[in-house]
C-alpha positions in Angstrom: -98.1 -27.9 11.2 -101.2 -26.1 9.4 -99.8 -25.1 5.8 -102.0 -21.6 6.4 -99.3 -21.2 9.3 -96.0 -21.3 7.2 -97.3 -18.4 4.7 -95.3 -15.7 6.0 -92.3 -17.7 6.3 -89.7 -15.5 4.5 -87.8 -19.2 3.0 -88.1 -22.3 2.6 -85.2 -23.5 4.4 -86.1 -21.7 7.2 -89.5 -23.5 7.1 -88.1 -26.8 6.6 -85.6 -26.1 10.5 -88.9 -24.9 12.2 -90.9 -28.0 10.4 -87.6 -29.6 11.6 -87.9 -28.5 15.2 -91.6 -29.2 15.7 -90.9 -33.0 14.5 -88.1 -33.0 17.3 -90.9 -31.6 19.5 -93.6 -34.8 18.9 -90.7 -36.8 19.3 -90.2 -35.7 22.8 -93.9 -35.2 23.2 -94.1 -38.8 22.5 -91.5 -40.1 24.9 -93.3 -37.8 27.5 -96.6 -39.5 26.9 -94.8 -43.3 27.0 -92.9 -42.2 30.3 -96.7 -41.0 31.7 -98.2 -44.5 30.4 -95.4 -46.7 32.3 -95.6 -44.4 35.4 -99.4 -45.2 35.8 -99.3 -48.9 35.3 -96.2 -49.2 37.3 -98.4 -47.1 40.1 -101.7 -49.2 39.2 -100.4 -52.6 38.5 -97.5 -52.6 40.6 -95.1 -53.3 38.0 -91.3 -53.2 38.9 -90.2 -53.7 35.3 -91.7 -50.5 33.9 -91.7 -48.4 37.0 -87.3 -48.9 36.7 -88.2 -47.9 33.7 -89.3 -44.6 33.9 -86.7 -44.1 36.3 -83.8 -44.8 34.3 -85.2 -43.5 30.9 -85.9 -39.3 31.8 -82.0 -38.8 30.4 -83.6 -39.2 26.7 -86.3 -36.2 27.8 -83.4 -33.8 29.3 -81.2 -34.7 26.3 -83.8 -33.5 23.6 -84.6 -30.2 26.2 -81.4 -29.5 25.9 -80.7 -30.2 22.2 -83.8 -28.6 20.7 -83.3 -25.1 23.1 -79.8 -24.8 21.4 -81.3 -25.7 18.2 -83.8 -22.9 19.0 -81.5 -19.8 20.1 -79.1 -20.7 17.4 -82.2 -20.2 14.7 -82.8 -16.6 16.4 -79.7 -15.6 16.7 -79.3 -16.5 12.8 -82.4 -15.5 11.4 -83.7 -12.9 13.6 -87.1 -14.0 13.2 -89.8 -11.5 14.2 -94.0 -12.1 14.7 -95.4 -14.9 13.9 -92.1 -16.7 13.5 -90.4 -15.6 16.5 -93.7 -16.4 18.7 -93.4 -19.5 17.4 -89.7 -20.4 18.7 -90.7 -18.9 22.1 -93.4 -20.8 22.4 -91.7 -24.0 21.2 -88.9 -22.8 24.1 -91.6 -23.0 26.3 -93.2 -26.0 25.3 -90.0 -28.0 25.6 -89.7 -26.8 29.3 -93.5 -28.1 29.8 -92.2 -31.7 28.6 -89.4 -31.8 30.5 -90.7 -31.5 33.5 -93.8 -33.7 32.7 -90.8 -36.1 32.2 -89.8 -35.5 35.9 -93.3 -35.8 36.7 -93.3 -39.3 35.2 -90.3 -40.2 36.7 -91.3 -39.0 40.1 -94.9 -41.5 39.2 -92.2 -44.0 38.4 -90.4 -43.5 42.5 -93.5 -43.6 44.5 -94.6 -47.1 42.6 -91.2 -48.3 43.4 -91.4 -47.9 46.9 -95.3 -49.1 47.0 -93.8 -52.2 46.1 -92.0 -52.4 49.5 -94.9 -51.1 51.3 -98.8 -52.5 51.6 -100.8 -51.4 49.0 -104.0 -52.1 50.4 -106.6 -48.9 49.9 -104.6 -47.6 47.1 -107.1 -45.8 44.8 -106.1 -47.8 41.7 -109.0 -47.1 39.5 -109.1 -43.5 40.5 -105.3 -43.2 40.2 -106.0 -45.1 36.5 -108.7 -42.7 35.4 -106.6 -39.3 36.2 -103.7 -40.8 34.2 -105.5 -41.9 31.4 -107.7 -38.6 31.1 -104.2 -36.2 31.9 -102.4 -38.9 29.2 -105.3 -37.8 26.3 -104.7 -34.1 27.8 -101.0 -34.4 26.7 -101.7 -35.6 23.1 -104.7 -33.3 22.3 -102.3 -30.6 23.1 -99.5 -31.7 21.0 -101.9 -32.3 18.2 -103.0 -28.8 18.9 -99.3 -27.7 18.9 -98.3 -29.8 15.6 -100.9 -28.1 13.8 -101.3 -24.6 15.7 -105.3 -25.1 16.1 -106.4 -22.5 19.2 -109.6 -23.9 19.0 -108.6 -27.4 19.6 -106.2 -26.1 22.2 -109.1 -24.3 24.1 -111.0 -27.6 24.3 -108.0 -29.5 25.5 -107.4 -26.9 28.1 -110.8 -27.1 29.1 -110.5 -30.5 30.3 -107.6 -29.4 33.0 -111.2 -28.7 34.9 -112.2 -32.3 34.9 -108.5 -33.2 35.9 -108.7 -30.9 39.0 -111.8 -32.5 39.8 -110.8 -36.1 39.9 -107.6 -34.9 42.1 -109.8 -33.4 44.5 -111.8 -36.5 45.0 -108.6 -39.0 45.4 -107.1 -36.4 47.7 -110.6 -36.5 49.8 -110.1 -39.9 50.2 -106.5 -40.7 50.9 -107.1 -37.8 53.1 -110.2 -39.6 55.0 -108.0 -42.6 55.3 -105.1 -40.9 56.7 -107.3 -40.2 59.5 -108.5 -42.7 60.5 -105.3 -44.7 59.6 -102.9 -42.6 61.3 -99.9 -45.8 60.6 -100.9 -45.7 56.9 -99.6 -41.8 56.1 -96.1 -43.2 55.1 -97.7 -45.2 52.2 -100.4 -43.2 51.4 -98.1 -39.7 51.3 -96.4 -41.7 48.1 -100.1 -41.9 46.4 -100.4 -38.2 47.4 -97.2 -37.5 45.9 -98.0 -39.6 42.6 -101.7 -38.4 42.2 -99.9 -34.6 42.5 -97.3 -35.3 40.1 -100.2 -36.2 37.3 -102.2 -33.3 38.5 -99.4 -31.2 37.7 -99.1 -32.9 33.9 -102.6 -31.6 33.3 -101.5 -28.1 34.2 -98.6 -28.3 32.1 -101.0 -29.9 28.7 -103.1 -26.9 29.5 -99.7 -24.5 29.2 -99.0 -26.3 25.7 -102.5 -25.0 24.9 -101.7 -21.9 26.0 -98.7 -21.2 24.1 -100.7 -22.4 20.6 -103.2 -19.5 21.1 -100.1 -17.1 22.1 -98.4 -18.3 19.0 -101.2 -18.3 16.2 -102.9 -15.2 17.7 -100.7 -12.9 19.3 -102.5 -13.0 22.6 -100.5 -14.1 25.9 -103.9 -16.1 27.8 -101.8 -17.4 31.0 -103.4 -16.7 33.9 -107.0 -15.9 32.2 -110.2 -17.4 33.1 -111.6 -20.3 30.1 -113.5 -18.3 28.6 -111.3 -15.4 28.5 -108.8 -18.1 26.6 -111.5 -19.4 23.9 -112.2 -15.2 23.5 -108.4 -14.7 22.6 -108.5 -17.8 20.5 -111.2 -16.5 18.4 -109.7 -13.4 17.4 -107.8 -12.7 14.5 -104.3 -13.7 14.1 -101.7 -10.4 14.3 
């Protein structure tokens, strides 16, 4: 975390739990990002190996939810922070939730390559499919690096790129669509690519929260729901 941020910290033991907590946050982070990487080439490659994988591994993503959420409310209820350094547990609170459900995102990536390998995959988008989980995958870790070192304006142009996310959706979604139509025996197979394309639309939405939550924590200003440029405003005010 940025060294300006942990000024107003009122000791240095309580910087070293909340320098503590955002190392257990990368952690997770990380394991997020590794679960997203195996989903996709499990989906892409059709890759048993990793797409068991995923499914078998979420437990270590619920585990450190639930760990770091304790850790969390027992450092409130203890210290009974206030500004800066109780935005910063609330937004780490909501952070965690973010990853954990990217994790079930992953895993559900993880369940719809699984049972592509029973099915045909012919006129499954792979290089789409590829693209959106490689561009929602650099989503995730420019908004963690944002987090780690509470930098709005890198968070503002992390969240930006949920646009281009949305936009690659759209056109996979056109064409499973297309297909569907014409291919009326094909919707059981192509609902699982629907379902898996969804599931990493939803992990840009939930990078673009982590961004959120860095401009709620270093300045004060709550931007969910806001428009872009009403977020890269907010980020560029000064810090209450």
């Amino acid at each position: 975390m940025d060294n300006n941020f942990f000024q107003q910290h009122i000791s240095q033991q309580f910087n070293e739990e909340l320098e503590d907590i955002l190392r257990k946050v990368m952690t997770m982070g990380g394991l997020v990002e590794q679960q997203l990487a195996d989903g996709v080439a499990a989906l892409v490659e059709g890759d048993s190996a990793k797409a068991e994988k995923v499914i078998t591994s979420d437990y270590r993503i619920n585990d450190l939810e639930v760990a770091l959420d304790d850790e969390c409310s027992h450092i409130i209820a203890r210290r009974q922070p206030t500004a800066t350094d109780l935005r910063l547990l609330i937004a780490v609170i909501k952070a965690i939730t973010d990853l954990e459900r990217m994790g079930d995102e992953a895993e559900r990536i993880g369940r719809m390559a699984m049972h592509l390998l029973e099915r045909d995959r012919n006129h499954s988008p792979v290089e789409e499919l590829a693209a959106l989980g490689e561009h929602v995958r650099q989503m995730l870790r420019g908004a963690l690096d944002a987090f780690a070192r509470m930098d709005p304006d890198q968070a503002v142009r992390v969240a930006q790129q949920d646009i281009q996310a949305d936009s690659q959706y759209e056109q996979i979604m056109r064409e499973l669509m297309n297909y569907m139509a014409e291919e009326p025996a094909s919707i059981p197979r192509i609902m699982d690519i629907v379902w898996a394309a969804r599931a990493l639309e939803r992990i840009g939405d939930r990078s673009r929260n982590i961004c959120e939550y860095v401009v709620y924590c270093v300045k004060g200003k709550d931007v969910r729901h806001t428009s872009f440029d009403q977020m890269a405003e907010q980020a560029t005010g000064d810090r209450r």
